[in-house]
ZADRENZA-488506 format. One line per 8 residues: their letters; for each residue x, y, z of N, C-alpha, C. Coordinates in nm, 3 decimals. Atoms other than C-alpha are relative to their C-alpha. Example, Ala and Ser with C-alpha at 12.3 -4.5 7.8 and 13.67 -1.06 7.14 Angstrom:
2
as) 0.089 -0.119 0.000 1.230 -0.450 0.780 0.090 0.120 0.000 ~ -0.082 -0.119 -0.006 1.367 -0.106 0.714 -0.077 0.109 0.073
//
This chain:
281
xxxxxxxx) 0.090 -0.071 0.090 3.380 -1.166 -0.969 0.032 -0.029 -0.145 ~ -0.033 0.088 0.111 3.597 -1.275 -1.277 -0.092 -0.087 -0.060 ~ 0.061 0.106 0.082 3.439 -1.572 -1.348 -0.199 0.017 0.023 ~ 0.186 -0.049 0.025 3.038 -1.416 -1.288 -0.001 0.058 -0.123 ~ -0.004 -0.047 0.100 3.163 -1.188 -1.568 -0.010 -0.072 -0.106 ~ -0.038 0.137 0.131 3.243 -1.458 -1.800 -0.125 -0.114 -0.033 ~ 0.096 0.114 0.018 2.912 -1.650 -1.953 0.060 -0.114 -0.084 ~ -0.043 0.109 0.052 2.955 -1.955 -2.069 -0.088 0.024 -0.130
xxxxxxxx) 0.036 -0.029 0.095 2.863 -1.954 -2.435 -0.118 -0.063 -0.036 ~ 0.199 0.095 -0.006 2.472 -2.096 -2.555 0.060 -0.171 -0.046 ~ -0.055 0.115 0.006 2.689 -2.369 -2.750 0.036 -0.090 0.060 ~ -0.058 0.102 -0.083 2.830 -2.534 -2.462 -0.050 0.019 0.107 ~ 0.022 -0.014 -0.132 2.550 -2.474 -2.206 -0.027 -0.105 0.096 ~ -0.004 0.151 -0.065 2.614 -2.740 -1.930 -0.171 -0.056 0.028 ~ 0.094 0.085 -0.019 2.336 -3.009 -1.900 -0.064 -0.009 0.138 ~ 0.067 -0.055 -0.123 2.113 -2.927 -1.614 -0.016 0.103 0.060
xxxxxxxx) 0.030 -0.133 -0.055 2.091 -2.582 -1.614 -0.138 0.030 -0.034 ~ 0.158 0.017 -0.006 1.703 -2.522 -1.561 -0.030 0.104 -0.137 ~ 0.030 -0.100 0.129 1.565 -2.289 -1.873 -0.071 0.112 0.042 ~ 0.033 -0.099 -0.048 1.443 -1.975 -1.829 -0.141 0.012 -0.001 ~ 0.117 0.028 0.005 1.121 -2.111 -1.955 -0.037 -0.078 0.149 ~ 0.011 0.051 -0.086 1.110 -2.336 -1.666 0.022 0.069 0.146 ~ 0.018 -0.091 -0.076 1.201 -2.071 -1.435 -0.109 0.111 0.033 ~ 0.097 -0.085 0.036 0.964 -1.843 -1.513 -0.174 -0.058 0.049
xxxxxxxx) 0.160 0.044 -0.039 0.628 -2.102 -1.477 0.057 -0.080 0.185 ~ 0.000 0.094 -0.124 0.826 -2.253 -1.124 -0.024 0.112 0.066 ~ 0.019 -0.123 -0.072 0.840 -1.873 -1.027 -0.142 0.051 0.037 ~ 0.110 -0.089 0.003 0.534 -1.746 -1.111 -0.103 -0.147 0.097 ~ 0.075 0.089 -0.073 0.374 -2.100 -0.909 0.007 0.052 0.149 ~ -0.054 -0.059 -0.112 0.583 -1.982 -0.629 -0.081 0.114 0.038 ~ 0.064 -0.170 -0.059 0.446 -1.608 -0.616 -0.136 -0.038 0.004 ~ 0.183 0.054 -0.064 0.090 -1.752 -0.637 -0.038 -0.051 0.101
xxxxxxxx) 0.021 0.060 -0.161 0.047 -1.976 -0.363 0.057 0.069 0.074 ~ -0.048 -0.086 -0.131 0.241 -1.675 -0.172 -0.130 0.087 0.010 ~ 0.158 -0.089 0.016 -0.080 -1.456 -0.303 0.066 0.149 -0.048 ~ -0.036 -0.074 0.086 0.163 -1.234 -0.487 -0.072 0.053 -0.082 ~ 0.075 0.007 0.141 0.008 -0.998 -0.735 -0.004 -0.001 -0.134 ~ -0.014 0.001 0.115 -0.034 -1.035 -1.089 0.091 0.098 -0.043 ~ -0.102 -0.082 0.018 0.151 -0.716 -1.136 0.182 -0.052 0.003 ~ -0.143 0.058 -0.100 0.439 -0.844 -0.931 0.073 -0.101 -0.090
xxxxxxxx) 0.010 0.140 0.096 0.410 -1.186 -1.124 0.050 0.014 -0.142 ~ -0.029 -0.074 0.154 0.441 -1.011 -1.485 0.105 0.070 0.002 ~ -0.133 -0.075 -0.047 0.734 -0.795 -1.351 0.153 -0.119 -0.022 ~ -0.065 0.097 -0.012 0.914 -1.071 -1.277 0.022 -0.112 -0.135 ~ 0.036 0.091 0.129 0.796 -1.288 -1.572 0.118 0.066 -0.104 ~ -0.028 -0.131 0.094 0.938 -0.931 -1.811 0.126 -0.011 0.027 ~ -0.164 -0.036 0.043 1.295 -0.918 -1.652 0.050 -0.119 -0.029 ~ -0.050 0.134 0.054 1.358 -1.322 -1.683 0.019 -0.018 -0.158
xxxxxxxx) -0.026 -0.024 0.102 1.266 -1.281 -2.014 0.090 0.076 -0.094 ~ -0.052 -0.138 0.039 1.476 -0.970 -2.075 0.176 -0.040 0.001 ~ -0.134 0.074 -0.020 1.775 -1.166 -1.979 0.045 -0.077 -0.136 ~ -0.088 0.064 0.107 2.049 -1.292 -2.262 -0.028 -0.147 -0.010 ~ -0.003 0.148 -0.013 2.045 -1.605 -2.152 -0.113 -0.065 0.123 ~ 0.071 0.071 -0.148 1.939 -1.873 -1.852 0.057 0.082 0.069 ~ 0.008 -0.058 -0.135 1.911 -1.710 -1.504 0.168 -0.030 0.054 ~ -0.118 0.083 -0.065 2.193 -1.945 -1.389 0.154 0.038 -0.044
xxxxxxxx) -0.141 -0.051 0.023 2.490 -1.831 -1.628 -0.053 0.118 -0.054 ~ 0.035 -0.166 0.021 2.328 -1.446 -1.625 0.173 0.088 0.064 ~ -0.122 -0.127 -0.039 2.670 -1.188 -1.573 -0.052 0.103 0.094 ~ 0.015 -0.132 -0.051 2.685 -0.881 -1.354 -0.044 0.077 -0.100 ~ -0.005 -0.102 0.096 2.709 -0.702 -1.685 -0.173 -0.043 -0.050 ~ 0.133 0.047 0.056 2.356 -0.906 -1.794 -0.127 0.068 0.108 ~ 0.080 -0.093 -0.085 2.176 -0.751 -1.470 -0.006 0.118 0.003 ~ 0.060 -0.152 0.020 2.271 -0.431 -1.478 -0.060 0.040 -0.129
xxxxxxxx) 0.091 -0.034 0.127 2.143 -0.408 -1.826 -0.097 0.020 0.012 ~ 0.088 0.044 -0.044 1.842 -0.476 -1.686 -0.100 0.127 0.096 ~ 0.028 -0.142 -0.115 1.828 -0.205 -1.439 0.034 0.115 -0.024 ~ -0.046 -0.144 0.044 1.997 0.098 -1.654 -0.088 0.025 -0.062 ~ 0.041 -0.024 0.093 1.794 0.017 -1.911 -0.144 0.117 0.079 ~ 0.112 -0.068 -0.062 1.521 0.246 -1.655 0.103 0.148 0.002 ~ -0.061 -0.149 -0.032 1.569 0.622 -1.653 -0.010 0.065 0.105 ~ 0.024 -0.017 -0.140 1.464 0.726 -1.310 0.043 -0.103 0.102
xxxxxxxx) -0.062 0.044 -0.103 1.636 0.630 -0.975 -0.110 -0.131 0.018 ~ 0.129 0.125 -0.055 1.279 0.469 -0.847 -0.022 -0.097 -0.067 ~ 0.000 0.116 0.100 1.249 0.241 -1.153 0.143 -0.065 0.054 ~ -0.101 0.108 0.006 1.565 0.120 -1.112 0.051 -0.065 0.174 ~ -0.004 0.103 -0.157 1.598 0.028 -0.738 -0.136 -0.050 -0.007 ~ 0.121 0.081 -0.024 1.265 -0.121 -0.798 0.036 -0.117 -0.083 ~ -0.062 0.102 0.074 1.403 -0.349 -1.087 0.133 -0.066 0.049 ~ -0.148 0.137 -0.063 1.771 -0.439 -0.865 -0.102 -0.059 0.085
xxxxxxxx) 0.047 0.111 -0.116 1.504 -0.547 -0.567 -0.054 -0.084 -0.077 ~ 0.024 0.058 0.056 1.330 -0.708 -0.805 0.080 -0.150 0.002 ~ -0.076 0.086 0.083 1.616 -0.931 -0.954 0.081 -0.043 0.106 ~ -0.024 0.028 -0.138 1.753 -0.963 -0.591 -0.089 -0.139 0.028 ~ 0.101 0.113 -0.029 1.411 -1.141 -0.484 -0.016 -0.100 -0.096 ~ 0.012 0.116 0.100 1.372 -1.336 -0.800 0.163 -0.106 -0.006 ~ -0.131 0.072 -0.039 1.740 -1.457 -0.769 0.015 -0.114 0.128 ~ 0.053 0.050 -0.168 1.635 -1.573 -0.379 -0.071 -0.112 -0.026
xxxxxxxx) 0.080 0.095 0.010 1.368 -1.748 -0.508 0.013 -0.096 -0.049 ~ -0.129 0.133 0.145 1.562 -1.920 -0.812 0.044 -0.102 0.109 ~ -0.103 0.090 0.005 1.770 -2.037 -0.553 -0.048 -0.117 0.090 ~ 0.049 0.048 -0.122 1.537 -2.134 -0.271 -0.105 -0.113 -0.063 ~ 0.067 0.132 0.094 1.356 -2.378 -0.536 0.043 -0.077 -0.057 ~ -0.078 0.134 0.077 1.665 -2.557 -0.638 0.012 0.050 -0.165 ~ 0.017 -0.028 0.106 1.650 -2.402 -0.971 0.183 0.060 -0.056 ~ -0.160 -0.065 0.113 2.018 -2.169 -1.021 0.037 -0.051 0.178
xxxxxxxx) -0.088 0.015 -0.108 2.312 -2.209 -0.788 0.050 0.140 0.027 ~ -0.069 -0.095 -0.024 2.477 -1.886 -0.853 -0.061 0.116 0.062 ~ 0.083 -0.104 -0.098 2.459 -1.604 -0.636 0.067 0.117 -0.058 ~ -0.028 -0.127 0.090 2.548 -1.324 -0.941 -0.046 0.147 0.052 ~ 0.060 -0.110 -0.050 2.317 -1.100 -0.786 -0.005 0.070 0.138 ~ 0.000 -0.015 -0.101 2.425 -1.090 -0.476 0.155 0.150 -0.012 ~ -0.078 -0.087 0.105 2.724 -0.853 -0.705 -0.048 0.121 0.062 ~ 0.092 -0.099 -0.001 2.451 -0.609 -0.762 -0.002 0.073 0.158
xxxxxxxx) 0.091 -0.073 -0.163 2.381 -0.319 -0.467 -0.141 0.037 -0.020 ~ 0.152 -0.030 -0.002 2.089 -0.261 -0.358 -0.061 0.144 0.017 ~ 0.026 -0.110 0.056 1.994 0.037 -0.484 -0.102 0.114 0.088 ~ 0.116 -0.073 -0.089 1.786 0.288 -0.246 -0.080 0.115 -0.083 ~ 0.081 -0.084 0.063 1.471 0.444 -0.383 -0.025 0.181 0.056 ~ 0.047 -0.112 -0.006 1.431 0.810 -0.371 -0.101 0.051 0.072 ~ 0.059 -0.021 -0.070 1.214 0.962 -0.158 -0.130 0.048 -0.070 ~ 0.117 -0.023 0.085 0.870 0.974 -0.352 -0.109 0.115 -0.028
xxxxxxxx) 0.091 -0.120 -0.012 0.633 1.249 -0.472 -0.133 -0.131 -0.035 ~ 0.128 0.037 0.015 0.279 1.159 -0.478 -0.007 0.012 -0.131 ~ 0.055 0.019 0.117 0.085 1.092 -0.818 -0.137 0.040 -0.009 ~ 0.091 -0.020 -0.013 -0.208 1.244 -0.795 -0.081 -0.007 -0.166 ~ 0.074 -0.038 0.161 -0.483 1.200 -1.122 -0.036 0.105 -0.037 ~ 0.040 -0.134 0.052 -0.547 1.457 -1.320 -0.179 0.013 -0.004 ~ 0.177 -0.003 0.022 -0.946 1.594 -1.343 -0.002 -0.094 -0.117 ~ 0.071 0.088 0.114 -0.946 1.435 -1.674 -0.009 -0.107 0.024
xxxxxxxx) 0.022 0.137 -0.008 -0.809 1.163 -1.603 -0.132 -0.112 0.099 ~ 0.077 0.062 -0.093 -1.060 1.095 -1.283 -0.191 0.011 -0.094 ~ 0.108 -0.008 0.065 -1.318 1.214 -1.490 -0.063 -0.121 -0.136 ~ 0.019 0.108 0.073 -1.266 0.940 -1.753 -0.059 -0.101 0.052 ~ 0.044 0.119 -0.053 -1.266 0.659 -1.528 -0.130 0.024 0.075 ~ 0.119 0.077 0.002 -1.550 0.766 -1.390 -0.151 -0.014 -0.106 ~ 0.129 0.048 0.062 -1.752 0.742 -1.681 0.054 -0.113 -0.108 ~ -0.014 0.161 0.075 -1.577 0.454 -1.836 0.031 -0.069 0.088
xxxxxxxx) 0.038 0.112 -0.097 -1.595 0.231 -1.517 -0.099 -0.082 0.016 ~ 0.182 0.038 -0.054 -1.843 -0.008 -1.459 -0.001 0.051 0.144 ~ 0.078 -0.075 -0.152 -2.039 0.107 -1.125 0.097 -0.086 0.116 ~ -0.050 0.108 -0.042 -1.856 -0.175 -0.951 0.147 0.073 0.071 ~ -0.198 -0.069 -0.038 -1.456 -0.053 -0.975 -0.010 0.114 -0.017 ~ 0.005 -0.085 -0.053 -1.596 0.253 -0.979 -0.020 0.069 0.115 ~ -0.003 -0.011 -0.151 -1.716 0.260 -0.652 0.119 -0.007 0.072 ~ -0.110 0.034 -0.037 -1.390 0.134 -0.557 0.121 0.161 0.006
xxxxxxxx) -0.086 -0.121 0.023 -1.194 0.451 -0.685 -0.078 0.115 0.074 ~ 0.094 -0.080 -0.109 -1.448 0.631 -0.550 0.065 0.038 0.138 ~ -0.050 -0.061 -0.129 -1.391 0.576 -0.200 0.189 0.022 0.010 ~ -0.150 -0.059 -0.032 -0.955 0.618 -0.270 -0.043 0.148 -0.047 ~ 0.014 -0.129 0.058 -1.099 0.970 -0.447 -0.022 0.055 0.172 ~ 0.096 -0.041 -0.104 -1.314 1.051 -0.119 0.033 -0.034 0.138 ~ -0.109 0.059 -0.115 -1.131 0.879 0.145 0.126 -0.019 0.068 ~ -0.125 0.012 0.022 -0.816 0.813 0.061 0.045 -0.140 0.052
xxxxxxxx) -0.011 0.142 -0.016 -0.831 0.439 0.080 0.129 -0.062 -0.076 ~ -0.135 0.142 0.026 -0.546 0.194 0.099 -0.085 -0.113 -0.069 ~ 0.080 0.146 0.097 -0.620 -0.146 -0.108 -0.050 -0.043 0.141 ~ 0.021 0.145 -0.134 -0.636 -0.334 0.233 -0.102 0.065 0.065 ~ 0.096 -0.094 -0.035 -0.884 -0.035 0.350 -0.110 -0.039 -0.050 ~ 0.086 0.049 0.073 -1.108 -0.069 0.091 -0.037 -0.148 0.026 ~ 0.011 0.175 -0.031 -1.092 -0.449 0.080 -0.070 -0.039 0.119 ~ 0.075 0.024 -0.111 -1.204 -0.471 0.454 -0.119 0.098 0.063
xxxxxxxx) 0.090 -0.081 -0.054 -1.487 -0.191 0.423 -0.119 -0.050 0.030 ~ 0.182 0.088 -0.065 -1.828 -0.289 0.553 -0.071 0.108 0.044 ~ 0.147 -0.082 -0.031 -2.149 -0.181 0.573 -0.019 0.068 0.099 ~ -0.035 -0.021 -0.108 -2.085 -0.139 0.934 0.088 0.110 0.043 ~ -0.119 -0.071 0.028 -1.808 0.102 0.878 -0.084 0.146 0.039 ~ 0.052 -0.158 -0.031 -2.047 0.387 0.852 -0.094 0.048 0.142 ~ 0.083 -0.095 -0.134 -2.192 0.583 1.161 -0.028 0.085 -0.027 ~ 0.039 -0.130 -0.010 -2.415 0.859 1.229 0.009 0.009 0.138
xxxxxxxx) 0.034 -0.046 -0.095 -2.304 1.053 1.526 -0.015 0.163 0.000 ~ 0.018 -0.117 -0.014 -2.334 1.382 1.642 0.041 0.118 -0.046 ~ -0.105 -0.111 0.100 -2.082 1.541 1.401 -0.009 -0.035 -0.120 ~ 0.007 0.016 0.158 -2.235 1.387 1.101 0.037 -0.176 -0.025 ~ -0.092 0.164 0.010 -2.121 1.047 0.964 0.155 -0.001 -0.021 ~ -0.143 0.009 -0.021 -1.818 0.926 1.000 0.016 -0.171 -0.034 ~ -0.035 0.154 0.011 -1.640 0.592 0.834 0.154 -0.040 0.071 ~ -0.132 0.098 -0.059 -1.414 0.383 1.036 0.096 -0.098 -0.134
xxxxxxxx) -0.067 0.080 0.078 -1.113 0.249 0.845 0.091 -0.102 0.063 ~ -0.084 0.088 -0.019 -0.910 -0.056 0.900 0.126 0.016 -0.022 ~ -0.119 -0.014 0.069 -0.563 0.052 0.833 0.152 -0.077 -0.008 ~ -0.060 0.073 -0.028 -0.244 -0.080 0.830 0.061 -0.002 0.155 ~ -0.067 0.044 -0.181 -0.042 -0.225 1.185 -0.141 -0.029 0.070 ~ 0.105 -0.007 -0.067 -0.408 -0.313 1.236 -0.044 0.166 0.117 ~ 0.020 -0.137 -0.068 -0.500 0.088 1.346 -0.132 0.014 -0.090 ~ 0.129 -0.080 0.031 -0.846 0.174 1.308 -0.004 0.176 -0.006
xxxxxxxx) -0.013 -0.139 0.009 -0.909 0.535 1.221 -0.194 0.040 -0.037 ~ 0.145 -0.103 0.040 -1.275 0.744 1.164 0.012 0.129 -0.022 ~ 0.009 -0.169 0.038 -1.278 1.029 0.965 -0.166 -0.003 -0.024 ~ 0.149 0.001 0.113 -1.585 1.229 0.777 -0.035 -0.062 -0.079 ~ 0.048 0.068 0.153 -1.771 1.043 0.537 -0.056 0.105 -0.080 ~ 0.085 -0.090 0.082 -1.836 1.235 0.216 -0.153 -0.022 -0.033 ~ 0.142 0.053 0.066 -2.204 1.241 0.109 -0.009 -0.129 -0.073 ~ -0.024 0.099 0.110 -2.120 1.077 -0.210 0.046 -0.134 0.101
xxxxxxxx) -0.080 0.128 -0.023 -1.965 0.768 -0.027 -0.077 -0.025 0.129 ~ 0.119 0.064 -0.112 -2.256 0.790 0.245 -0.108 -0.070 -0.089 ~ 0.098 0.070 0.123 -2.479 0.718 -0.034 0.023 -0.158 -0.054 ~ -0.009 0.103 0.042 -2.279 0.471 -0.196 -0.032 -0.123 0.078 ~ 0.016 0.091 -0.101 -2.245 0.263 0.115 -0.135 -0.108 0.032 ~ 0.095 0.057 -0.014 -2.599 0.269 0.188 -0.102 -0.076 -0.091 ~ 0.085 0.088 0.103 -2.693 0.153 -0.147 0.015 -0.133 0.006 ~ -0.036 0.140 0.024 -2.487 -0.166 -0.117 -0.146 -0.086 0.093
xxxxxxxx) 0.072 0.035 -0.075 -2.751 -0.250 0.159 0.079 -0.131 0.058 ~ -0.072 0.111 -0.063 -2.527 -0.485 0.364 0.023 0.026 0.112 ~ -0.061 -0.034 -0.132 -2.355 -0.467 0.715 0.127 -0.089 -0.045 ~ -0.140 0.084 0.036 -2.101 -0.729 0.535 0.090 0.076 -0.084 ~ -0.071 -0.082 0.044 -1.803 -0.651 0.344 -0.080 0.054 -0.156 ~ 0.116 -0.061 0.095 -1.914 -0.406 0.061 0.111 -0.105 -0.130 ~ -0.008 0.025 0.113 -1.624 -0.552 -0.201 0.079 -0.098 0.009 ~ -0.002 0.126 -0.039 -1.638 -0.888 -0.238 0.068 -0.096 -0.113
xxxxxxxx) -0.037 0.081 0.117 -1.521 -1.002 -0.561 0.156 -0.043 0.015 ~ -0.147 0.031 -0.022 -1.126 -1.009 -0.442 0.013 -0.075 0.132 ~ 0.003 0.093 -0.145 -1.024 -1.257 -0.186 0.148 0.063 0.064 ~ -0.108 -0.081 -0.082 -0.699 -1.022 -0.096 0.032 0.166 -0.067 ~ -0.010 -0.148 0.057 -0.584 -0.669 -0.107 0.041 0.063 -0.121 ~ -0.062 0.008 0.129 -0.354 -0.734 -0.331 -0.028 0.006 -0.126 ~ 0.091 0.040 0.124 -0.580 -0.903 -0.583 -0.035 0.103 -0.016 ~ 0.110 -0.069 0.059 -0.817 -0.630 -0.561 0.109 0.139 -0.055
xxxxxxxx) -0.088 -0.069 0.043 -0.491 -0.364 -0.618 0.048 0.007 -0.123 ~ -0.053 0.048 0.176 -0.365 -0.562 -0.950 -0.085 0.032 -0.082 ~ 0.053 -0.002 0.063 -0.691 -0.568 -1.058 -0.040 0.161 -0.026 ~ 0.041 -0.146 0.073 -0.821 -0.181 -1.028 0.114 0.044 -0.055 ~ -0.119 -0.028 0.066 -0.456 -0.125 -1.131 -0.015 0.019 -0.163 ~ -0.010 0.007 0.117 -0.500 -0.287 -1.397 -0.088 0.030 -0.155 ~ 0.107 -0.088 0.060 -0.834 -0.192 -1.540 -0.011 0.158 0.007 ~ -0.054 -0.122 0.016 -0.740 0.178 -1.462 0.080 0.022 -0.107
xxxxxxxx) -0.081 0.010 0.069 -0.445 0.131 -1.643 -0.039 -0.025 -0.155 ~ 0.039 0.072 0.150 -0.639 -0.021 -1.959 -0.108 0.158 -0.080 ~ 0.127 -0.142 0.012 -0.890 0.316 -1.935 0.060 0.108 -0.045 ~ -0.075 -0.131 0.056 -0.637 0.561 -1.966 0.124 -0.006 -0.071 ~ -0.132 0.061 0.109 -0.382 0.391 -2.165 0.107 0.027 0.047 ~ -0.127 -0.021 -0.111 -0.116 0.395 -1.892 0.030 -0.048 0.095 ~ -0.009 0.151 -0.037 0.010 0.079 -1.776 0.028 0.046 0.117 ~ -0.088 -0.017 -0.152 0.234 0.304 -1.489 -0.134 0.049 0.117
xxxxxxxx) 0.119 -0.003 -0.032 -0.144 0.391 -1.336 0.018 -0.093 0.085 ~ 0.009 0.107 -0.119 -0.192 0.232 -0.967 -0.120 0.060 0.043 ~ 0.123 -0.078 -0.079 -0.511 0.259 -0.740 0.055 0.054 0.136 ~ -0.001 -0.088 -0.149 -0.317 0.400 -0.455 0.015 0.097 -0.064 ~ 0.015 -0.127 0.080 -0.297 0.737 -0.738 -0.082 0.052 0.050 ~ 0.158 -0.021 0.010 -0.686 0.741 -0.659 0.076 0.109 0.169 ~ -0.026 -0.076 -0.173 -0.520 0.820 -0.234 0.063 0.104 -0.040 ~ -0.068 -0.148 0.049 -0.258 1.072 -0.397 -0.096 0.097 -0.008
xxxxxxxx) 0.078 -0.129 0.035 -0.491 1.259 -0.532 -0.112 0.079 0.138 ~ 0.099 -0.060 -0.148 -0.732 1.281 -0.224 0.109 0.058 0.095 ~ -0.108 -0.099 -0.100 -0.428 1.389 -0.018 0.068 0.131 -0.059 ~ -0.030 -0.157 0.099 -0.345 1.653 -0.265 -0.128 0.096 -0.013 ~ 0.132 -0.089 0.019 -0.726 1.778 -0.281 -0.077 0.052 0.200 ~ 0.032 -0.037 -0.111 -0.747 1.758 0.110 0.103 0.080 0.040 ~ -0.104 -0.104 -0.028 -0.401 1.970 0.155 -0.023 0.126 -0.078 ~ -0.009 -0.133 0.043 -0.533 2.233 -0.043 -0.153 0.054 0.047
xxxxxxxx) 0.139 -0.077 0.006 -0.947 2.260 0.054 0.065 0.010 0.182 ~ -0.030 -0.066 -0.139 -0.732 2.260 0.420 0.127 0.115 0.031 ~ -0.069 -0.121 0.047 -0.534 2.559 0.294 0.170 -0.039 0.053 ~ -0.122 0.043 -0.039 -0.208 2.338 0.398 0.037 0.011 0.168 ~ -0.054 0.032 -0.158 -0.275 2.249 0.759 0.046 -0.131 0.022 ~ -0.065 0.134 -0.004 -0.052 1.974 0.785 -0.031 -0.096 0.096 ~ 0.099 0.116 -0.110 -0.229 1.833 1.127 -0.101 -0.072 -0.084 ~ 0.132 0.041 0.054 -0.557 1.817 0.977 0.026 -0.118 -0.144
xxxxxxxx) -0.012 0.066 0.084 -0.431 1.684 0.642 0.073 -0.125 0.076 ~ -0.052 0.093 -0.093 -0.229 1.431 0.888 -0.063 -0.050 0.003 ~ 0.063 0.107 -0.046 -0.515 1.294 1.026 -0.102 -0.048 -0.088 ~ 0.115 0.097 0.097 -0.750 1.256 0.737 0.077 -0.110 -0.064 ~ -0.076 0.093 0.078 -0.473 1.069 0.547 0.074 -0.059 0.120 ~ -0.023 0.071 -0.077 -0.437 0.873 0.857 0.144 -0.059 0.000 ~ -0.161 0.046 -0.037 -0.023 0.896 0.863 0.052 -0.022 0.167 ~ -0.001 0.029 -0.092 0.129 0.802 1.139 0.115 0.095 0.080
xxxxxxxx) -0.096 -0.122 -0.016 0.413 1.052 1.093 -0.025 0.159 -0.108 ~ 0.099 -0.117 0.068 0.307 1.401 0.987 0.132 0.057 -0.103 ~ -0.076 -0.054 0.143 0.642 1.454 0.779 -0.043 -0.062 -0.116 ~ 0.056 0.051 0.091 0.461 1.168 0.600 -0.087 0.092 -0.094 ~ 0.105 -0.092 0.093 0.208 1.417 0.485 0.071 0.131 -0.056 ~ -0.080 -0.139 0.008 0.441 1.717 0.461 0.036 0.015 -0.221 ~ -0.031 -0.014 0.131 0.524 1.592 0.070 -0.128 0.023 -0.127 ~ 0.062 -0.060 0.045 0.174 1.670 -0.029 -0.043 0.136 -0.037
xxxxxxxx) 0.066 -0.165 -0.021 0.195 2.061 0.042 0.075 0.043 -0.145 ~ -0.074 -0.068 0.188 0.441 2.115 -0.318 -0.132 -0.001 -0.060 ~ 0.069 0.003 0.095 0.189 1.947 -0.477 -0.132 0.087 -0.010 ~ 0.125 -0.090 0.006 -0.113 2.152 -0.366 0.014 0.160 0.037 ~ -0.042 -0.149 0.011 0.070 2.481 -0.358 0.019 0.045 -0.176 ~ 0.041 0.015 0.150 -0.035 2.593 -0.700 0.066 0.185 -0.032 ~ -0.056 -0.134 0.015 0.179 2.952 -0.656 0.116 -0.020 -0.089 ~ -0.132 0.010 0.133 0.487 2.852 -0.826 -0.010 0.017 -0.179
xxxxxxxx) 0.047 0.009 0.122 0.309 2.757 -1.124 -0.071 0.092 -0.054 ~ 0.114 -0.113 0.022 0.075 3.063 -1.146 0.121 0.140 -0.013 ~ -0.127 -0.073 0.024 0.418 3.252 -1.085 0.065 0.021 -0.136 ~ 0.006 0.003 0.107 0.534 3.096 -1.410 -0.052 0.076 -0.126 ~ 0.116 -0.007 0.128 0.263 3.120 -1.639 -0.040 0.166 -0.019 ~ -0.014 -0.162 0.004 0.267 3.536 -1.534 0.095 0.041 -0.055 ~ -0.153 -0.012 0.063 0.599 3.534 -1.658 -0.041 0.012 -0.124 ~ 0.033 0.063 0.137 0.431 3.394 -1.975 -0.074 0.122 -0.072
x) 0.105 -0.064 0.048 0.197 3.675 -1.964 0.047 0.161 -0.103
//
């Protein structure tokens, strides 16, 4: 570990160590032809850059910099896997030799609360959306759509049977699911007038993830903004109009384990806070 600590100085950096510039456009070639997303891509791009030096004579002490510099647990085991995989990739392209990061532990993320949007915020996007990626948020508002959900919805999706309509979702492990369809999102459907897929402009889930990501993100001036927020929030608005029946909320948010859903009931138990604010009174 000694000599990982020890960089070699910029003055005397040996002749054939790849540049960080050159790392950076072999990487980001790499994550494309994998179908990586832009997010992902820019992440990656941000900590190479963030680095003292080249990749190749980077320190233990130069990584964790890297990863303290985050104040929350989840940021920062998201930035060691990060610098883990980008290290992998460095090496698996011939680019660094050293395996510095292999130092680093791998940091385990915290067990996550949901993000649900605020009214305003849903209320913004939808009147500064075009109709387009609004639809899109739409059905994660109304559904509680995964990217890969969305991405493979179709015209076809919707049924009328005997309990009303109901849209079939594609989910992940390949598991189909059919809940209620809301009005609103029976409507939308039938406007597209198709039986093909309704959103067509992304050729993967991913893509279409980076992108409402990232146009969300540009709307409310808050880069940390994702479109699985849009599902938070529908699992936070269906755990409370189902007064916290954790089956029911189970199966609309199509988990597969119902403790999965269990971390929505804080958020839609609105007594604590009403507790508070009496305090206040």
């Amino acid at each position: 570990m000694g000599d990982l600590m020890e960089r070699t100085s910029p003055a005397v950096f040996p002749s054939g160590v790849a540049s960080t510039q050159q790392c950076v456009e072999a990487l980001t070639h790499y994550r494309r032809i994998r179908g990586h997303s832009e997010r992902t891509i820019a992440l990656d791009t941000w900590i190479l850059n963030a680095l003292p030096c080249e990749p190749e004579l980077a320190t233990v002490a130069d990584l964790e910099a890297i990863i303290v510099r985050n104040k929350n647990a989840s940021s920062r085991s998201t930035y060691a896997s990060r610098l883990h995989s980008i290290y992998a990739a460095l090496r698996q392209l011939g680019l660094i030799a050293t395996v510095v990061d292999t130092l680093i532990p791998r940091l385990r993320a915290p067990a996550g609360s949901p993000r649900p949007l605020s009214d305003d915020q849903v209320n913004t996007l939808m009147a500064e959306l075009d109709p387009y990626f609004a639809d899109v948020v739409r059905c994660g508002l109304l559904a509680g759509t995964r990217s890969m959900e969305v991405h493979a919805m179709r015209g076809t999706d919707l049924t009328h049977g005997h309990r009303g309509p109901e849209l079939l979702l594609h989910g992940k492990g390949k598991k189909d699911a059919s809940i209620p369809c809301h009005p609103r999102l029976v409507q939308m459907i039938e406007d597209y007038g198709t039986l093909g897929r309704l959103f067509t402009r992304w050729s993967t889930p991913a893509n279409l993830s980076s992108a409402m990501s990232k146009k969300m993100g540009e709307i409310l001036k808050d880069e940390s903004v994702t479109y699985h927020q849009c599902r938070h929030t529908f699992g936070t608005n269906v755990m409370r109009a189902a007064d916290n029946d954790l089956l029911l909320a189970s199966s609309l948010l199509r988990h597969t384990n119902v403790a999965t859903s269990a971390i929505y009931i804080k958020l839609a138990d609105d007594r604590p806070r009403l507790a508070i604010d009496r305090l206040a009174g």
